[in-house]
C-alpha positions in Angstrom: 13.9 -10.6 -29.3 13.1 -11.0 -25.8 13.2 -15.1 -26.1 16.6 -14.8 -28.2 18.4 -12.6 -24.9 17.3 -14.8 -22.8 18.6 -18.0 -24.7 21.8 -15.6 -25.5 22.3 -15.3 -21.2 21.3 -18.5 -20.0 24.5 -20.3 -18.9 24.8 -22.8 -21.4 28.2 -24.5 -19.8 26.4 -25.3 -16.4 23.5 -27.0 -18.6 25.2 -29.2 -20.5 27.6 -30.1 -17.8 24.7 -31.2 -16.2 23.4 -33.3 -18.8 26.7 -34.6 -19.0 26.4 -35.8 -15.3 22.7 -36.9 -16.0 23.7 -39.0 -19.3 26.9 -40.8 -17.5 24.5 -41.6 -14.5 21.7 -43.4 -17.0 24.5 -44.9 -18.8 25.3 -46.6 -15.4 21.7 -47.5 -14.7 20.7 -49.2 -18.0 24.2 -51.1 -17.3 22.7 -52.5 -14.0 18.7 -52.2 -13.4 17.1 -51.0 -16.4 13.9 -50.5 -14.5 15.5 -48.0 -12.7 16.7 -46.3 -15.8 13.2 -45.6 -17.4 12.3 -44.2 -13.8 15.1 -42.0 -13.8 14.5 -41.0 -17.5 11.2 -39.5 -16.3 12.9 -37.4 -13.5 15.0 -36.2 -15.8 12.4 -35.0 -18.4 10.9 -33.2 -15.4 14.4 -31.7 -14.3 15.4 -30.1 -17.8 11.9 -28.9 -18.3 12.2 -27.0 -15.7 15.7 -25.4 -15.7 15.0 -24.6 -19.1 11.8 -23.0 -18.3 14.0 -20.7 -15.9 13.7 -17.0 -17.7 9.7 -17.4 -17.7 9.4 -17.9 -14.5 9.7 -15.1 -12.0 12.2 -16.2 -9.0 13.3 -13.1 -7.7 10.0 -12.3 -6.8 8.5 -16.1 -5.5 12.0 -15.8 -2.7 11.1 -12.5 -1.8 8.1 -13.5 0.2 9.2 -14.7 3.5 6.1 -17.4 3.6 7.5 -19.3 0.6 10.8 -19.7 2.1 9.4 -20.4 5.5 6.9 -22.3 3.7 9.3 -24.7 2.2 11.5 -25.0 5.2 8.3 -25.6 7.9 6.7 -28.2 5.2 9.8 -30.0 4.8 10.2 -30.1 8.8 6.8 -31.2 9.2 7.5 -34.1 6.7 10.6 -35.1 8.1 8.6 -35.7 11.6 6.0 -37.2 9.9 8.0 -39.9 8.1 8.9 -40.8 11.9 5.5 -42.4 12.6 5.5 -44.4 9.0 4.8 -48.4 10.0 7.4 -49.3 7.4 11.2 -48.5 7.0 12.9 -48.8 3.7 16.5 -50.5 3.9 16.9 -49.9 7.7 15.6 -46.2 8.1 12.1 -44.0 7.8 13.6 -41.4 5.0 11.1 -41.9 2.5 7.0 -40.7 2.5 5.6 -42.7 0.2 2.2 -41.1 -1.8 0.4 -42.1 -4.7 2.7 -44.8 -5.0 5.8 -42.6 -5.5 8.6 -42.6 -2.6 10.1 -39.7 -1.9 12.6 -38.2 0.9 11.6 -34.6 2.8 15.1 -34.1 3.3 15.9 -33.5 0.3 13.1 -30.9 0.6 14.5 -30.1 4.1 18.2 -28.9 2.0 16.1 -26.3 -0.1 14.5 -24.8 2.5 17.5 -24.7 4.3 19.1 -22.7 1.9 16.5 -20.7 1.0 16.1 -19.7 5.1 19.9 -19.1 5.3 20.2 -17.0 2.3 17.5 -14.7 3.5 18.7 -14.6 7.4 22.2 -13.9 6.3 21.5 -11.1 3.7 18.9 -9.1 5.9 21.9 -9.5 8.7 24.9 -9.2 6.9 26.3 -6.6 9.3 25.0 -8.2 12.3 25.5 -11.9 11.9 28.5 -12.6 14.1 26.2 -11.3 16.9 26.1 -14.7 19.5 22.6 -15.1 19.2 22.2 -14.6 15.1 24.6 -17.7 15.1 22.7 -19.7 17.4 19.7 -18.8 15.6 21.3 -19.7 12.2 22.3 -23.4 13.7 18.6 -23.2 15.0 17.4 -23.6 11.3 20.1 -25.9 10.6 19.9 -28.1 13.8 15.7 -28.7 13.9 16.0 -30.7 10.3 19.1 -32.3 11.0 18.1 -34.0 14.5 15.2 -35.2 12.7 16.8 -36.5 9.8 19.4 -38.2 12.6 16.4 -40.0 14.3 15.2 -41.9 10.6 18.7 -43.1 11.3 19.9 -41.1 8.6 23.5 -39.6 9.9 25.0 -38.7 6.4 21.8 -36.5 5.2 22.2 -34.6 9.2 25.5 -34.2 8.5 24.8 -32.7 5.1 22.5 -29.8 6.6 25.0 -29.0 9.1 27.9 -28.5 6.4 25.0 -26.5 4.7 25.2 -24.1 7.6 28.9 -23.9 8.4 29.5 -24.0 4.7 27.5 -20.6 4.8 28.9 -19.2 7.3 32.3 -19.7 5.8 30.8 -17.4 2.7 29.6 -15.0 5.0 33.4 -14.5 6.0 33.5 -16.2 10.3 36.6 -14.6 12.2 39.3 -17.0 13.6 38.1 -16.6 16.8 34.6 -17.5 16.1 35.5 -20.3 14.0 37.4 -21.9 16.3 35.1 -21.8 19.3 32.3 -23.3 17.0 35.1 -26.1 15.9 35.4 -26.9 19.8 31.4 -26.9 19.8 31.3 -29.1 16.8 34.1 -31.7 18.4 32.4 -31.8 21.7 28.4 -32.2 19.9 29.8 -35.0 17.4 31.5 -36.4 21.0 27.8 -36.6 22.3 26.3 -37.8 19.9 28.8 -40.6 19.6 28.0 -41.6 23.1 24.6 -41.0 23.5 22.9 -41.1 19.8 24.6 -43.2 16.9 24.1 -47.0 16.6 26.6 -49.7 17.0 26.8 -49.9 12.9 26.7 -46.1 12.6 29.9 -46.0 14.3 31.3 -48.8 12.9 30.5 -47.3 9.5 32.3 -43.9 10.7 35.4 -46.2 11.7 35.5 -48.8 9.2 37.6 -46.6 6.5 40.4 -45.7 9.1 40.8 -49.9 9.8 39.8 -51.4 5.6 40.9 -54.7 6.6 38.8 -55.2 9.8 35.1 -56.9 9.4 35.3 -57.4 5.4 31.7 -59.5 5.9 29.8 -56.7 7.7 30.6 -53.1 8.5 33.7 -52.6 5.6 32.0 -54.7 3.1 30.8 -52.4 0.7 33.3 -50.1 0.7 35.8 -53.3 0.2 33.7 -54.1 -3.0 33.8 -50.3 -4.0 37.4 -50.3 -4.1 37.5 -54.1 -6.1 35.6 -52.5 -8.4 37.6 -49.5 -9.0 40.5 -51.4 -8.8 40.4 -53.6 -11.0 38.3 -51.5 -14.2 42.0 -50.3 -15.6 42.0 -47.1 -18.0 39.5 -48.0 -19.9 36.9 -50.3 -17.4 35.2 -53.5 -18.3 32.8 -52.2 -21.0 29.1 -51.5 -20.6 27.3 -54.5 -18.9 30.5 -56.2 -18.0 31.5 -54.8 -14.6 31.6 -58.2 -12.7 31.1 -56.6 -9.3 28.0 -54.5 -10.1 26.5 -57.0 -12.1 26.8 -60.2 -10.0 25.6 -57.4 -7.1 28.8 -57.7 -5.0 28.5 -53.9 -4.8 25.0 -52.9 -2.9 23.2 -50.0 -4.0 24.7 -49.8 -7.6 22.1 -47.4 -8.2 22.6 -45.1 -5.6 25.3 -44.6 -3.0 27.9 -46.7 -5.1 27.0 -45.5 -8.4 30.6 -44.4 -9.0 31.9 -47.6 -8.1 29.6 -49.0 -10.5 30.3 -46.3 -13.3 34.0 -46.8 -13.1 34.5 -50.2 -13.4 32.8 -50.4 -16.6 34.3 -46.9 -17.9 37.4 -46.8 -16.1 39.8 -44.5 -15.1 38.9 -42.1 -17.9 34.9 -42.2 -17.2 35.4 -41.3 -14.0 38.0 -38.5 -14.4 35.5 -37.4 -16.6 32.8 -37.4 -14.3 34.8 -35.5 -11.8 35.9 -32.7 -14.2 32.3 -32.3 -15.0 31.5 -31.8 -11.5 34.5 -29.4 -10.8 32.8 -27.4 -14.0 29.6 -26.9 -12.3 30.4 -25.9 -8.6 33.3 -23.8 -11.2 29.9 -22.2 -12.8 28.4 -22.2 -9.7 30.7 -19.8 -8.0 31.4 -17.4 -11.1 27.4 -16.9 -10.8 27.7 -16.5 -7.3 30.3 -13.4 -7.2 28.5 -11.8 -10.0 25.6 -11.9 -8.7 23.5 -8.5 -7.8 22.5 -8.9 -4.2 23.7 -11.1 -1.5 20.6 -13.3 -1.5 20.8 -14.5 -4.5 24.8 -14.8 -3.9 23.8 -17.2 -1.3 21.3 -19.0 -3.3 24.4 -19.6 -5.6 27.0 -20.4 -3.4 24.7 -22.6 -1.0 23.8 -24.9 -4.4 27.5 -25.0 -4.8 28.1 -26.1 -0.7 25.6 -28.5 -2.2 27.7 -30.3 -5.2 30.6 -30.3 -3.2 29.8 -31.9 0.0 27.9 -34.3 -1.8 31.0 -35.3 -4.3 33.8 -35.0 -1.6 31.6 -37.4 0.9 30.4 -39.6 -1.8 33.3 -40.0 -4.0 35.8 -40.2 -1.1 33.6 -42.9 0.4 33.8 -45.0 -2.7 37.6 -45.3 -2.7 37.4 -45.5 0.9 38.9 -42.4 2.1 35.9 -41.5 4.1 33.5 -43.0 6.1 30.1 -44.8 4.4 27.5 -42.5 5.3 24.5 -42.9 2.5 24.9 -39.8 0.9 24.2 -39.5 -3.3 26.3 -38.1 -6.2 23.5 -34.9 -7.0 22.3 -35.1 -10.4 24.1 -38.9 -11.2 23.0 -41.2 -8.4 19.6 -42.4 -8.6 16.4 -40.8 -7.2 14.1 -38.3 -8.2 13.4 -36.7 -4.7 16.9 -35.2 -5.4 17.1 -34.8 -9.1 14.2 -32.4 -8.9 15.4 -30.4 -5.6 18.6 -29.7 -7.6 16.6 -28.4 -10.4 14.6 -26.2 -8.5 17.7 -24.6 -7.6 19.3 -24.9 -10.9 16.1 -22.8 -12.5 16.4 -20.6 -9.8 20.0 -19.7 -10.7 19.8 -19.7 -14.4 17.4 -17.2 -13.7 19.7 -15.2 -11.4 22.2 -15.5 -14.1 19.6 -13.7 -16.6 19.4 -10.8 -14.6 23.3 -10.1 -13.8 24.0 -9.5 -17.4 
């Protein structure tokens, strides 16, 4: 009886709304590097294992102790630092540790331990948190992984945990006043860092969508063959193996940051609108799990894997039709990569779980 409740409550829309977004993304893969694809498959096996294995195990309790969450942040710091002093970078930067033969990227790690930190510092000071200092602490947590993540070069993933932390402070419910101040902070940090931190193709990257004409060889090439191959895949795309601009690999990283590039032209209009109504279904899921939830931790758990899903797709998705800059950041849960696929089910298997228990 106990098994059938539990199979009765688990969220059965935001499971196969992820195997949706899992099964479009191999689709994609076997189209254009079928090694890829059985590597993926194997991540995948792993990721559904464990969401489904989500009412046996005991998350309320495993977040409770401040040295897991601590635990997972400091680890994932420590790796992120580590992977500085690697001899070899991968594809210009240091954002893979490589063990056993298996790459993987910490700050991937470095976003789950983020949100596990932020969820437990803003629901023990829920009444206190606009204090100056609990905010400066809170960017503290955010800040230290994001700086190192910057230094790999890797600008998109740093800008990804700092969204993490405004996102959730958003959700915590910032005054006007507040918000606005840190907005001045934000302009005049991203003004330094322009000046004294981010390479000459980092910027031209971050400028490249507002002038699409301008360098079509170098900094606005891939976003220019992103937008061919939306372009010109009709209602209906290409057909599976025939998208001319993935598979003559005109579009880099097929696999990965131009995935839905690659998924679109083959698919067309109507793969990809379906695509993005399965991702508006599970950030939907997402936040009706979130307000139901029974405490404010496990609200923020919710709602920070939601800040999650949507900065990836606005960032990703926009970059691909070239409506926002190229900064290297993954569609969760359909690009390739298994260093993210299994972050997002840890967190999935976490909520399911938190879903059990606000029945």
């Amino acid at each position: 009886m106990e098994l059938l409740s539990r199979l009765k409550n688990f969220d059965w829309m935001l499971f196969f709304a992820l195997v949706i977004t899992a099964s479009a993304g191999m689709l994609s893969l076997a189209s254009t590097n079928i090694d890829f694809f059985w590597r993926q498959l194997v991540w995948y096996a792993l990721a559904f294992t464990l969401i489904l294995c989500a009412g046996f195990i005991d998350w309320k309790w495993v977040l409770s102790q401040t040295w897991f969450r601590f635990g997972v942040y400091g680890i994932s710091v420590a790796m992120l630092l580590l992977s500085q002093f690697q001899s070899a970078s991968i594809r210009g930067t240091k954002s893979w540790i490589l063990f056993a033969g298996i790459q993987f990227e910490p700050v991937e790690i470095a976003k789950l331990g983020l949100i596990f930190v932020l969820a437990g510092f803003f629901s023990r000071k829920h009444i206190s948190a606009w204090q100056t200092g609990n905010i400066f602490l809170s960017f503290v947590y955010a800040a230290l992984p994001a700086v190192l993540a910057l230094l790999h070069p890797d600008f998109g993933s740093s800008m990804v945990l700092l969204l993490i932390w405004a996102g959730f402070l958003l959700i915590e419910g910032i005054n006007r006043k507040r918000f606005l101040a840190g907005f001045a902070c934000a302009i005049l940090a991203f003004a330094a860092l322009w000046v004294f931190v981010l390479k000459d193709y980092q910027k031209d990257r971050l400028t490249g969508f507002l002038f699409p004409t301008r360098d079509p060889f170098g900094a606005n090439y891939n976003v220019i063959q992103s937008k061919i191959a939306i372009g010109a895949a009709g209602f209906l795309g290409k057909g599976f193996g025939q998208g001319t601009q993935s598979q003559l690999h005109f579009l880099p990283e097929a696999q990965t940051d131009f995935i839905f590039a690659a998924f679109v032209e083959e698919w067309g209009l109507l793969g990809g609108t379906f695509v993005i109504l399965t991702f508006f279904a599970i950030v939907y899921r997402l936040i009706v799990i979130g307000i139901r939830a029974q405490d404010n931790y496990s609200k923020f758990i919710v709602l920070g894997t939601a800040l999650v899903f949507t900065i990836h797709f606005f960032i990703n998705v926009g970059s691909n039709m070239g409506v926002m800059p190229v900064t290297g950041i993954t569609l969760p849960f359909f690009s390739y990569g298994g260093s993210s696929v299994l972050t997002i089910a840890v967190l999935i298997s976490i909520i399911e779980r938190i879903k059990l228990e606000s029945r």
